[in-house]
DRENTOR-587029 format. One record per residue (C-alpha): residue in one letter; x, y, z. Coordinates in steps of 0.25 Angstrom, whole numbers, padded with zeros to 4 digits, always signed. Layout:
AXYZ;...
//
This chain:
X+0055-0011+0166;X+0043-0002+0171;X+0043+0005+0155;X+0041-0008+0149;X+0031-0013+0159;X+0024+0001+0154;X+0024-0001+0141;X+0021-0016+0142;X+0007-0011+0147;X+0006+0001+0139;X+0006-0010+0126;X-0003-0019+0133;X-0013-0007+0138;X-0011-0004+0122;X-0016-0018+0116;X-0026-0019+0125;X-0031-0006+0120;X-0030-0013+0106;X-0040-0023+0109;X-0048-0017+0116;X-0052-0007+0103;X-0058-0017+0093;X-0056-0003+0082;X-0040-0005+0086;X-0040-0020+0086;X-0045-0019+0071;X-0034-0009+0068;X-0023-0013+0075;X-0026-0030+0073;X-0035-0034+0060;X-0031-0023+0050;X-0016-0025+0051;X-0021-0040+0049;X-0029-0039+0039;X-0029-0029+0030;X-0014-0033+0024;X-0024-0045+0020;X-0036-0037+0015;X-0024-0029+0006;X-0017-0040+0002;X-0030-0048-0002;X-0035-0037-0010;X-0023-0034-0018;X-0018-0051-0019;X-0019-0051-0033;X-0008-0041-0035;X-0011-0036-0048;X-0025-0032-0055;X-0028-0041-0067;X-0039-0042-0079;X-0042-0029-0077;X-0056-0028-0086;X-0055-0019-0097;X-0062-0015-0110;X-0055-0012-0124;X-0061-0001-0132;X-0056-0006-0146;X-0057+0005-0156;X-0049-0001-0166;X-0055-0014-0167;X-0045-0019-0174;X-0037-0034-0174;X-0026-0027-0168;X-0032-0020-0157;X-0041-0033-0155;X-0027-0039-0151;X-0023-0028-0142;X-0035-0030-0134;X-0032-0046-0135;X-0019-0042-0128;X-0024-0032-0116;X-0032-0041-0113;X-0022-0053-0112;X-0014-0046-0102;X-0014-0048-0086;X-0017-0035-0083;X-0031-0033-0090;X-0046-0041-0097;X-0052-0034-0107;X-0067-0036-0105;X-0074-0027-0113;X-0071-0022-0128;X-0080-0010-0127;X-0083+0000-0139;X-0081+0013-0134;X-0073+0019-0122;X-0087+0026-0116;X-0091+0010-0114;X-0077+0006-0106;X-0079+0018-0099;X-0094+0012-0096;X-0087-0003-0091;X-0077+0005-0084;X-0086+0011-0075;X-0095+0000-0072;X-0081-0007-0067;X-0081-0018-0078;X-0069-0014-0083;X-0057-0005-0078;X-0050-0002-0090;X-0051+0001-0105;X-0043+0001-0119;X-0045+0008-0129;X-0040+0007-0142;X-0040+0016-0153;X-0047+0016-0167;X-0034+0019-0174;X-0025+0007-0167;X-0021-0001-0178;X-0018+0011-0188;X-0009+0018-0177;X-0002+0005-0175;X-0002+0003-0191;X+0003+0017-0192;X+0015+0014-0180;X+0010+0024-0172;X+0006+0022-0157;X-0008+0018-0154;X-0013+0022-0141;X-0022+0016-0134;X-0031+0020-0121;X-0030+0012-0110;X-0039+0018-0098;X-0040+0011-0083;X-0051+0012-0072;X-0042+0021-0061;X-0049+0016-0049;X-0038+0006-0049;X-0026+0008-0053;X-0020-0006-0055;X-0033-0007-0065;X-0026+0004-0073;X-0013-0002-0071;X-0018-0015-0075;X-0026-0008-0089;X-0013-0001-0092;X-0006-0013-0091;X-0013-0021-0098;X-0015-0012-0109;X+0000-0010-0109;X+0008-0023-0111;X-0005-0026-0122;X+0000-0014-0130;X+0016-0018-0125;X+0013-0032-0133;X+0007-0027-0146;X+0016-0016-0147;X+0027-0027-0148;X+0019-0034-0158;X+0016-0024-0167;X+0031-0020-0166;X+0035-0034-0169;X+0026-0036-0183;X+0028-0022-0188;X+0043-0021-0187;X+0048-0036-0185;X+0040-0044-0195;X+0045-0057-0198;X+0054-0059-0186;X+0054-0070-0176;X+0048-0068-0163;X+0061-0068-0154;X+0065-0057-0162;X+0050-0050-0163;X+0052-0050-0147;X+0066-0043-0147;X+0062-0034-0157;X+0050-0028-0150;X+0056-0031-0136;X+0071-0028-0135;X+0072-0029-0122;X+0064-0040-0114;X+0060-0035-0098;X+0052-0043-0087;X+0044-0032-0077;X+0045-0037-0065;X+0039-0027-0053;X+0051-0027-0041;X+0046-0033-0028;X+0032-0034-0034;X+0033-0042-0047;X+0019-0044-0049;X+0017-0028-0047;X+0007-0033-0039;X-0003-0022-0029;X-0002-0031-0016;X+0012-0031-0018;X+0015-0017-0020;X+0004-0012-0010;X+0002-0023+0003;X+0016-0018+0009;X+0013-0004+0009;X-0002-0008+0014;X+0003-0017+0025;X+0013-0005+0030;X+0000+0005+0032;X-0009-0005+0038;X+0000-0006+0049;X+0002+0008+0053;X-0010+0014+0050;X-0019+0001+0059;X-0009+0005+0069;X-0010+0020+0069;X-0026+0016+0069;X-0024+0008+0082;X-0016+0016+0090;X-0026+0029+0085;X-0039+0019+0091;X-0032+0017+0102;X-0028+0030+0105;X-0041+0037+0102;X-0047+0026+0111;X-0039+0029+0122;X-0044+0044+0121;X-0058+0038+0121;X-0057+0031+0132;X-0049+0041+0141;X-0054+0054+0138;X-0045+0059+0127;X-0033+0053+0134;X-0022+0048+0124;X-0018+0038+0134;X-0026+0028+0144;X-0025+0032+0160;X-0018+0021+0166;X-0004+0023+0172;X+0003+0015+0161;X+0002+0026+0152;X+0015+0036+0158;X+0025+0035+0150;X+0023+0040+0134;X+0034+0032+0130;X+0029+0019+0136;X+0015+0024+0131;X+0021+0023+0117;X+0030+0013+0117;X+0019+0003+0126;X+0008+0007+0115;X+0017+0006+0103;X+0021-0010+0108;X+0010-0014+0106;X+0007-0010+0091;X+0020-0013+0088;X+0018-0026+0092;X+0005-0028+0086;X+0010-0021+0073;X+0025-0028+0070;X+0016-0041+0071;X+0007-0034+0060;X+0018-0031+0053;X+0022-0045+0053;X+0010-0051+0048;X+0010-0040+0038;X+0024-0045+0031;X+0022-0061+0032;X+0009-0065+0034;X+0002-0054+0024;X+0014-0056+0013;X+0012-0068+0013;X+0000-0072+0012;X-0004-0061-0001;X+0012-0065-0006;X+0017-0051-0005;X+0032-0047-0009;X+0039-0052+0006;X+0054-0049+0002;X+0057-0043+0018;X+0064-0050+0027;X+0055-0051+0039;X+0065-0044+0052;X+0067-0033+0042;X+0053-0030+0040;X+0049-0031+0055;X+0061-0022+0057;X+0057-0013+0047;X+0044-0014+0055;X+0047-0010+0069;X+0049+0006+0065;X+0037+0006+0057;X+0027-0001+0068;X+0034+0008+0078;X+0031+0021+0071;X+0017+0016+0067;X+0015+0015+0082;X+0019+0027+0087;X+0013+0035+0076;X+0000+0030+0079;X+0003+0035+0093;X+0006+0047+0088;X-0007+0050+0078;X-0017+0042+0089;X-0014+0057+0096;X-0023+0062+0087;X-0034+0051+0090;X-0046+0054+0099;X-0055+0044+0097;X-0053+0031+0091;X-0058+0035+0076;X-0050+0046+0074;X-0038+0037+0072;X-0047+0032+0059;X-0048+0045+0054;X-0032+0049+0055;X-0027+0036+0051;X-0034+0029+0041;X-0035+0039+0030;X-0018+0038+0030;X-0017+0026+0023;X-0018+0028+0010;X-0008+0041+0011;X-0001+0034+0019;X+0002+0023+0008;X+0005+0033-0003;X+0015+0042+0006;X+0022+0030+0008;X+0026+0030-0008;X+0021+0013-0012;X+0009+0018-0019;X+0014+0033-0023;X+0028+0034-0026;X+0035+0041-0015;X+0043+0050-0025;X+0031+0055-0029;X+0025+0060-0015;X+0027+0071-0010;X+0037+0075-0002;X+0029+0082+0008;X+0019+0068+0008;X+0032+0061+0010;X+0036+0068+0021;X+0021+0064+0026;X+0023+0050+0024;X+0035+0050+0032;X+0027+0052+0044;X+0020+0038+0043;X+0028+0025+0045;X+0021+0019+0034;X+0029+0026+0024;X+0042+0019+0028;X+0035+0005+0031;X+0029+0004+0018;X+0043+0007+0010;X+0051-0001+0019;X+0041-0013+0021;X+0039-0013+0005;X+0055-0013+0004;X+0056-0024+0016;X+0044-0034+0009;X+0043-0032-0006;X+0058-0030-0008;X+0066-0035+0003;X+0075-0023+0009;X+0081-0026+0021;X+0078-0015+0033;X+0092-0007+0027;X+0086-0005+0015;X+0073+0002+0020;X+0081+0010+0031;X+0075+0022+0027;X+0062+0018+0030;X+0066+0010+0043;X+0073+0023+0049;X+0060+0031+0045;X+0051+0023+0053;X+0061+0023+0064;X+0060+0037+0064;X+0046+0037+0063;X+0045+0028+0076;X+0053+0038+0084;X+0046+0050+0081;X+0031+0046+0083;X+0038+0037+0096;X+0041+0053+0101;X+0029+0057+0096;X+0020+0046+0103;X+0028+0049+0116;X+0025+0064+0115;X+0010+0062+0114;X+0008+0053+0125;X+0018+0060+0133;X+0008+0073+0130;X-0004+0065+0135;X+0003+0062+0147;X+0006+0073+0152;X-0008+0079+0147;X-0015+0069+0156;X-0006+0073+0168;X-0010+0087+0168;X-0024+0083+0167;X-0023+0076+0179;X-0017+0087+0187;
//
């Protein structure tokens, strides 16, 4: 009864320490809050469409008139400009009124006369990749169409237009995108986003705190009062109330945010709090673990921060993880954010039950057990560091 009553005001000791530090109460309270929604906000249209083009038209021609017709009646791009040279595309392009171009060759309509392939140059503003994608689309299903109509007078004249369409089409498809069938960027990016808001504000409020702490009590790790004996009620006392304040992150996280911006939301809800437990657990006691390496309250900027964005690669949604690596995926294994994004990504957008993301569950198990030992070694070391001061 004794331990409990400990930890009980090691946790309350904790979240008074939270908001007391308006740096922490930012960290720990309004970005888990609100940056799911800036995100979310910025990326609601899903997909990037009408992307301004120009068409450099070297062939002038009837048929390549029609091609351009057809670019331009796809979703994906508007051509608004019909320039006569490539130097004056590259000249919009850099003043940001257009992000791709097309080119088309003086010799397009003798190579197509001749049945020989006529290329054409499609070239897309790489500061952004989905205007690139969206160009290249574009471009692709225009050429896709006239290549079926070209096919269809040249070899099939005369025949009706159920048997032009089998002829030029054998076999009919439908793309649909699995688990994202508007191919969407929210869709395929808030889940992994949402994972990595929550460790690294944690990891930034625990660091705060603990650089705070050595502020405010001479280097100490740990404040003076007779509450703090005992490392594993230091840990587990601090780690309640993050855990606490986090799984109800979490929460918000999964319904509130899903479903307000309409995100994939195929999880059952006890398997993803489940599935959460492990992961807030070892956020916790890692931050424990690297606020060690905090002096002063600013320092924990400079550690954490910058881990994001390798963060989100190692954890193989925005970069195959077949391509890392092995030495970088080893590396990612260190961080619960490499599990929880592929298992909160199986559990929301396809709706695995908590068996079929095992492997990343027992990770983060794991992973919670050895920075839990790792927490308990350091405060045990600052413990006994400030006894033998004292003596």
């Amino acid at each position: 009864m004794k331990s409990l009553i400990n930890i009980l005001q090691i946790a309350a000791a904790e979240f008074r320490f939270i908001m007391r530090d308006h740096g922490v109460v930012l960290f720990v309270f309004f970005v888990p809050l609100l940056y799911p929604l800036l995100y979310a906000f910025i990326y609601t249209n899903e997909t990037v469409r009408e992307v301004p083009v120009a068409v450099v038209d070297n062939a002038g021609s009837e048929l390549s008139r029609k091609f351009v017709r057809m670019i331009d009646a796809t979703p994906e791009v508007s051509v608004v400009a019909n320039c006569v040279s490539v130097a004056e595309a590259e000249r919009m392009n850099k003043l940001g009124d257009i992000y791709g171009i097309v080119v088309i060759p003086d010799d397009f309509d003798r190579t197509l006369a001749n049945g020989e392939q006529a290329i054409i140059g499609v070239y897309a503003d790489m500061a952004g990749m989905l205007y690139y994608k969206s160009t290249l689309l574009g471009a692709t299903n225009a050429s896709l169409a006239l290549n079926k109509e070209l096919k269809a007078s040249r070899f099939y004249t005369g025949a009706t237009a159920r048997q032009e369409a089998i002829a030029t089409q054998p076999v009919a498809y439908d793309y649909i995108p699995l688990f994202n069938p508007q191919g969407g960027f929210a869709s395929f990016l808030m889940p992994a986003v949402m994972m990595l808001i929550l460790q690294q504000t944690l990891m930034l409020g625990l660091g705060m705190v603990g650089g705070g702490t050595r502020e405010r009590f001479n280097g100490l790790a740990l404040p003076t009062a007779r509450i703090y004996r005992n490392p594993f009620h230091i840990v587990w006392g601090k780690t309640l109330t993050y855990f606490l304040i986090y799984m109800l992150m979490a929460v918000y996280m999964f319904t509130v945010v899903t479903y307000i911006f309409g995100l994939p939301s195929l999880g059952d809800f006890w398997t993803f709090v489940a599935f959460m437990v492990p992961y807030v657990l070892a956020c916790g006691y890692m931050g424990i673990t690297f606020s060690s390496f905090v002096y002063r309250r600013e320092d924990c900027i400079l550690l954490f921060v910058f881990m994001s964005v390798p963060l989100l690669f190692l954890s193989g949604i925005s970069w195959p993880s077949s391509a890392v690596p092995e030495f970088w995926k080893w590396i990612g294994m260190l961080f619960p954010s490499t599990f929880a994004v592929n298992g909160y990504v199986r559990i929301n957008s396809m709706g695995a039950t908590l068996g079929q993301v095992s492997h990343e569950f027992i990770g983060l198990w794991i992973q919670a057990g050895v920075y839990f030992l790792i927490s308990v070694m350091f405060y045990r070391r600052e413990l006994h560091s400030r006894l033998h001061k004292k003596r």
